[in-house]
C-alpha positions in Angstrom: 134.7 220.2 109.1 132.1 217.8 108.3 129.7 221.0 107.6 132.5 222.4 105.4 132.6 218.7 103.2 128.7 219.3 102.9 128.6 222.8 101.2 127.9 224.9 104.8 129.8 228.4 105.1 131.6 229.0 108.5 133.3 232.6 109.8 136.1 233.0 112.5 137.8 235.2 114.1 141.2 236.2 112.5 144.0 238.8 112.3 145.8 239.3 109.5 149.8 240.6 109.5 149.8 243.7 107.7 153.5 245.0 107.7 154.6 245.2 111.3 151.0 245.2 113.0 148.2 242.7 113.0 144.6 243.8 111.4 141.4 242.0 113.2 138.7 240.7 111.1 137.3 237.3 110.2 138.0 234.8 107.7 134.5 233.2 105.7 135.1 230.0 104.5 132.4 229.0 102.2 133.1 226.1 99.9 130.0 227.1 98.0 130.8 230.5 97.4 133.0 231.6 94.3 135.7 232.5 96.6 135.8 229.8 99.1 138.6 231.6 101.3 137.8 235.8 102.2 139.5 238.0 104.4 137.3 240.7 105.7 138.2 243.0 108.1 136.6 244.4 111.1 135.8 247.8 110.4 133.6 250.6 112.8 130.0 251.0 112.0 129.6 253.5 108.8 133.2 252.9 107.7 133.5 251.0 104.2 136.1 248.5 103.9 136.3 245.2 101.2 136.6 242.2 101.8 140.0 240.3 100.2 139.6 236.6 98.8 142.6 234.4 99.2 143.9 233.1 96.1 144.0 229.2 95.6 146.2 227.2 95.2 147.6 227.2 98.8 150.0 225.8 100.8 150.2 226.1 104.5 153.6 226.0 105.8 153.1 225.7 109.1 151.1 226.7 112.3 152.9 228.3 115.5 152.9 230.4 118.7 152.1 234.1 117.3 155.2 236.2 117.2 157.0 238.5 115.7 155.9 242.1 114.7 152.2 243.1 116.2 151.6 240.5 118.1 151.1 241.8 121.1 147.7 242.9 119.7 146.3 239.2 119.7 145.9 236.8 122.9 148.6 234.7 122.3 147.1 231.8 124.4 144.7 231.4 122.4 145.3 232.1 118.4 148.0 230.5 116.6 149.8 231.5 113.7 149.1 230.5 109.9 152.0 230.8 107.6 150.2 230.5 103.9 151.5 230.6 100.5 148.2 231.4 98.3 148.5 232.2 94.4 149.2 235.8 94.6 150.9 236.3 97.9 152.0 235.3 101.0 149.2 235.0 104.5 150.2 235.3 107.9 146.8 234.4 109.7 146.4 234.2 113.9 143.2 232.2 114.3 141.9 230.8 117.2 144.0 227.5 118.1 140.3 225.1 117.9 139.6 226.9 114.3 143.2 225.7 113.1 142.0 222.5 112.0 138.4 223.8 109.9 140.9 226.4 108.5 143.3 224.3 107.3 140.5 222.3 106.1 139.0 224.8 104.3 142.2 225.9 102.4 142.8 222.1 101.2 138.7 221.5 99.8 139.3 224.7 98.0 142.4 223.3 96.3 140.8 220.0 96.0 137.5 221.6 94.2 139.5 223.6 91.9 138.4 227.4 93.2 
């Protein structure tokens, strides 16, 4: 988190609820960058696929076990679940349970920096 304070850009592992399936990619969370929160998503070599920033301001309303629709697609013992009001919608994120805190961090510097 300490890298995060001092301007350094970290990736993780991430799914993404997408209707009634979860969609594996990673979130970058560069403080630095103009969008300091980005969803891209894991695509196959020679497929094209953007990446989506997440809108500040956010809220996070809570972490939990991952259930619900799709979950059976991520490791449950080890991701937890993200529930995330950002500007222009709603974020349900399974990251790995020891990124939870550097995500959450990420999300607040963004609010606090104004991006």
């Amino acid at each position: 988190m300490a890298a995060l304070r001092e301007g350094e850009g970290r990736e993780v592992s991430a799914f993404v609820r997408d209707g009634r399936r979860f969609r594996q990619g990673s979130l970058v969370l560069d403080p630095g960058a103009g969008s300091p929160v980005v969803w891209r998503p894991y695509r196959f070599p020679g497929r094209r696929g953007g990446a989506v920033a997440l809108t500040g301001p956010f809220h996070v309303h809570g972490v939990g076990p991952v259930t619900g629709p799709g979950s059976l697609a991520v490791d449950r013992g080890v991701f937890r679940l993200l529930s995330v009001d950002a500007a222009d919608r709603y974020w349900e994120l399974a990251v790995p349970a020891v990124d939870v805190p550097l995500v959450r961090a990420a999300l607040h510097l963004s609010r606090v920096t104004g991006a």
